[in-house]
C-alpha positions in Angstrom: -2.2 11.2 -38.5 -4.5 10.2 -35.5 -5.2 12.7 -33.1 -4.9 11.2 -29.6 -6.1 14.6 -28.2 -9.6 13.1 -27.3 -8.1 9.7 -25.7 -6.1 12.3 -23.4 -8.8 14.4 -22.5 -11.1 11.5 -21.7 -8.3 9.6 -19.4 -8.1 13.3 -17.7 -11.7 13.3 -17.1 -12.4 9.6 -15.9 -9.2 10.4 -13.2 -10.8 13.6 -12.0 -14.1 12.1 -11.9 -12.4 9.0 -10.1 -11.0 11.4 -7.5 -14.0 12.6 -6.8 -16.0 9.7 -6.2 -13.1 8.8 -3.7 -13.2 12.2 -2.0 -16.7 11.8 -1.7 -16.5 8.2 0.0 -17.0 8.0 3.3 -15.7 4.4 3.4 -12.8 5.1 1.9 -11.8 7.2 4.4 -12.2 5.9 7.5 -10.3 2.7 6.1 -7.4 6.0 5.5 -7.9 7.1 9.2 -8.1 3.5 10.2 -4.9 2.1 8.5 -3.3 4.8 9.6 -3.9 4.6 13.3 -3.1 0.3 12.7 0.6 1.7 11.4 1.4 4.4 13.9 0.2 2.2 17.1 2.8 -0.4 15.5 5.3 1.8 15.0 5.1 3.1 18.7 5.3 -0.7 19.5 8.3 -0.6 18.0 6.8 -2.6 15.2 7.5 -2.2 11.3 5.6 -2.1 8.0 6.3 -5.0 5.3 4.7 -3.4 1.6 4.4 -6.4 -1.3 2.4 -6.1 -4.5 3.2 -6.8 -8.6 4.1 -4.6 -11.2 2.8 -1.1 -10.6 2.2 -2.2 -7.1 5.1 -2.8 -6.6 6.6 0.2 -7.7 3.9 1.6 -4.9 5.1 -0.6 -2.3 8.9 0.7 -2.6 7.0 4.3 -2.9 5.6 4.1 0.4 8.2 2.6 2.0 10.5 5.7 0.8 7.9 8.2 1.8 8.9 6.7 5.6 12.3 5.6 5.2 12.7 8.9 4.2 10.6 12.0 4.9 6.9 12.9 3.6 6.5 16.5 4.4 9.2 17.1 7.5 12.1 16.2 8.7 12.1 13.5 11.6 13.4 10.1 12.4 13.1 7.3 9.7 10.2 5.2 9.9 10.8 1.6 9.7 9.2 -0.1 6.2 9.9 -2.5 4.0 8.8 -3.0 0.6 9.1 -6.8 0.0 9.9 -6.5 -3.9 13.5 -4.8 -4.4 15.8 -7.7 -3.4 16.7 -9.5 -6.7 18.7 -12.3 -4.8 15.8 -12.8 -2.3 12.9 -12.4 -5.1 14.8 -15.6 -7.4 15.8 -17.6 -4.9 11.8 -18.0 -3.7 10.9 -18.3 -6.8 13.1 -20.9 -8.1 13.0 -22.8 -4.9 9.8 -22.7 -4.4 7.6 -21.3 -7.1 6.7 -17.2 -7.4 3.1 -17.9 -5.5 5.6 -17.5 -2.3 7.4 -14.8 -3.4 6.4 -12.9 -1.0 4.8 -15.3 1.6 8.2 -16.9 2.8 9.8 -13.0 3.4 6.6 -12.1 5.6 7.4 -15.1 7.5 11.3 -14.7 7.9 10.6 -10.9 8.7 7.3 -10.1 10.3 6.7 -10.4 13.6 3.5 -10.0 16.1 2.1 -6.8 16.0 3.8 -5.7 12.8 1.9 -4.2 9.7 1.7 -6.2 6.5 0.4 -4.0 3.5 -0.8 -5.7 0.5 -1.8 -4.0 -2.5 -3.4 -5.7 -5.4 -5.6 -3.8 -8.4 -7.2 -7.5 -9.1 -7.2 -8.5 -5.6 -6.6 -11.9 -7.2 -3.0 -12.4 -7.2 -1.7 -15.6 -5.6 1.8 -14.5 -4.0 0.1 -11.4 -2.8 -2.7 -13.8 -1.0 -0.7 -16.3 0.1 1.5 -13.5 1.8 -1.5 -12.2 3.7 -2.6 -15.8 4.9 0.9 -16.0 6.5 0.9 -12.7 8.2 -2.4 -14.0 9.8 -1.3 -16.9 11.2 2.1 -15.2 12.8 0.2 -12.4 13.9 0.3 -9.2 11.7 -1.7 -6.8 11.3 -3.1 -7.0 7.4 -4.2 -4.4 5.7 -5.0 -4.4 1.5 -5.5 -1.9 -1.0 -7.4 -3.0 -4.0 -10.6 -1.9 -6.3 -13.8 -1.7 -6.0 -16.3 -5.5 -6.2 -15.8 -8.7 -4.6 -11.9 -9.5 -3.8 -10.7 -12.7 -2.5 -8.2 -10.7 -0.3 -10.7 -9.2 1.7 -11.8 -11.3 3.8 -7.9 -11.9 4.2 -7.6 -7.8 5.7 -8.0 -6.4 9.1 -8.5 -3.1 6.8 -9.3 -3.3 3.3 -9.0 0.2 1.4 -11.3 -0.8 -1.7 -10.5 2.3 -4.5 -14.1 3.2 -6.1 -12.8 2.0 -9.5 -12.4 -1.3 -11.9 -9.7 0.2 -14.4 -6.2 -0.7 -13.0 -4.4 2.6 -14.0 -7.4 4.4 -12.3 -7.2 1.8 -9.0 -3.2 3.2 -8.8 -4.5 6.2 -8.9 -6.6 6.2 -5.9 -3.9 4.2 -4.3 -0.7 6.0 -4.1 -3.6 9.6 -2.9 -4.9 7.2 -0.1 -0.8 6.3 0.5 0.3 9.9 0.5 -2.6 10.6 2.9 -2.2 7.9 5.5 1.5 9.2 5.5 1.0 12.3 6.2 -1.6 11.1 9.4 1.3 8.6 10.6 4.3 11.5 10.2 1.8 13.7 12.1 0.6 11.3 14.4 4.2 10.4 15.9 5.9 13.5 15.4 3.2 16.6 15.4 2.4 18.5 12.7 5.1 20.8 10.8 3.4 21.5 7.4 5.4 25.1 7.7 8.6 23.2 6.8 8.9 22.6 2.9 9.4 19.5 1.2 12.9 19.1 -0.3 11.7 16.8 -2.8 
């Protein structure tokens, strides 16, 4: 029998190590403080945050959006987001009609509007529904932001705010993204509603 003990251990320490680095990156967070002042200027606006991204993204997207919809650390008023990859019908339809590169894309444009928040997370900061989404909040006036790993990303220069995690392993890059999430959160719930870390989480 193989003893995965060592394989455990070592995934452990490269996440811990990974954490540090990110705690330690001063780049990293501003973009945090930054993206989170973008989203709770838009929601005073009375703006809203659109979330898109594949696969474990996407599972990061809907994440997020709940942590708002919902409640982080208090109760207070829903926020309002949107995570762009639960609708079945929606998510089909676009891709069958007109391919899965505009999965995304065509919901940014029926939904967003000026001064909204798009939010685009991809580990690979390659993928082509996630891209073409950004383009389009561009050109109808979002506010982009991406999350994404570490080395030259094509949706960068797509961002108003790029949160680029200090890692190239995609389980690690999640990682880093749903802390930085959880963080900017907690700045937006705070930000709009004062601080009331006394009251417990029900979750």
């Amino acid at each position: 029998m193989v003893d995965g003990s060592d394989t455990v251990a070592a995934h452990f320490q490269r996440s811990c190590e990974t954490l540090d680095r990110a705690a330690q990156d001063a780049a990293l967070r501003a973009a945090i403080h930054a993206i989170a002042r973008a989203i709770t200027q838009c929601f005073r606006n009375g703006g809203k945050l659109l979330i898109a991204g594949n696969g474990g993204s996407a599972a990061d997207a809907q994440h997020i959006a709940g942590e708002l919809l919902s409640r982080l650390n208090f109760d207070r008023d829903p926020l309002p987001a949107i995570a762009l990859t639960t609708d079945t019908s929606v998510l089909t339809a676009i891709g069958n009609d007109y391919g899965f590169a505009r999965t995304f894309e065509r919901q940014v444009r029926g939904l967003g509007r000026r001064g909204d928040v798009f939010l685009a997370i991809s580990t690979s900061g390659h993928s082509p529904n996630v891209l073409a989404a950004l383009k389009a909040a561009r050109e109808i006036g979002l506010i982009t932001v991406g999350f994404t790993g570490n080395g030259p990303r094509d949706m960068s220069s797509e961002c108003d705010y790029c949160l680029a995690a200090p890692a190239a392993e995609t389980p690690l890059i999640q990682q880093i993204h749903i802390v930085a999430a959880h963080a900017i959160c907690e700045l937006v719930e705070n930000g709009l509603f004062g601080s009331k870390a006394g009251r417990s989480s029900s979750k």
